[in-house]
N, C-alpha and C positions, 0 to 999 in steps of 0.2 A: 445534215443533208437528208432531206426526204429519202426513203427508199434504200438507205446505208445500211447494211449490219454491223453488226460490234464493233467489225474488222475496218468499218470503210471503203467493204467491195459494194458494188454496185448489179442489180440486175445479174445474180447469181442463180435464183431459180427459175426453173424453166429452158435451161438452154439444153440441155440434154442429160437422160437418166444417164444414173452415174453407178458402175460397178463400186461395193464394198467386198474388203474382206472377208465377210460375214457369212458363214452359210446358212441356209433356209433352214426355218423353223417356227412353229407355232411359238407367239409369246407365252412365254409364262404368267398366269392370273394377277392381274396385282400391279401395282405400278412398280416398274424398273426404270431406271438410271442405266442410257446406254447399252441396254442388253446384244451381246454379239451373238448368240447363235452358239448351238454344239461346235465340237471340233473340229469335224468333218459334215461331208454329204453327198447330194449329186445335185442341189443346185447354189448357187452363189445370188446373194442379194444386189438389186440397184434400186437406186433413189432418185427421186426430186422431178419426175416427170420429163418432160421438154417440150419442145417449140412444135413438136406434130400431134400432140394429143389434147383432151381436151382440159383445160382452165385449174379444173377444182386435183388436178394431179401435179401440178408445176405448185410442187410445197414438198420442204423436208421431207416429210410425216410421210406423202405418198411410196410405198415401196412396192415391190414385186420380185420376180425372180426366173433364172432362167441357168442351162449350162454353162458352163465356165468357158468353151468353146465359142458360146452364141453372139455375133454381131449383129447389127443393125445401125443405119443410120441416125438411128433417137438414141444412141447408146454411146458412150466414151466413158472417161477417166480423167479424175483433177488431178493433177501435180500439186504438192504441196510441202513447205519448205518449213522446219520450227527455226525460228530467230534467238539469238540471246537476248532478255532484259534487257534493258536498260535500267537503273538507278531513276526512278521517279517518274518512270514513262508508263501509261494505263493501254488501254486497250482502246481503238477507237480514236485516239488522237490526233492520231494524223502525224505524230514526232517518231 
């Protein structure tokens, strides 16, 4: 299905930046694999853009940061659930 990710969600980016656990912090030089940030901070990271800004920021990759306190309409949180395998079942399948 055009537009699916791995998962078989649909139309995931862009609906509103998303709080991570992650606190703010310059990347480290060099290509990293998931980097989360120091232990602590004073700000907390979110992703992925949303539906009130503009185009080239509704993408993963787009971050930013703010207090841990801070709302706003362009801002929530996913819920997310880990499944057990299945025996023979991939990712994306739709089984």
């Amino acid at each position: 299905m055009a537009g699916a990710s791995l998962y078989g969600c649909l139309d995931m980016a862009g609906n509103a930046w998303e709080w991570c656990s992650d606190w703010s912090a310059e990347y480290a030089p060099g290509p990293v694999r998931n980097p989360t940030g120091p232990d602590e901070g004073a700000y907390r990271v979110y992703r992925g853009g949303s539906w009130g800004m503009a185009v080239h920021d509704a993408r993963a990759a787009s971050r930013s940061n703010n207090i841990p306190g801070y709302w706003d309409v362009y801002l929530g949180f996913r819920l997310a659930r880990s499944l057990p395998r299945k025996a023979g079942r991939t990712l994306g399948d739709g089984s």
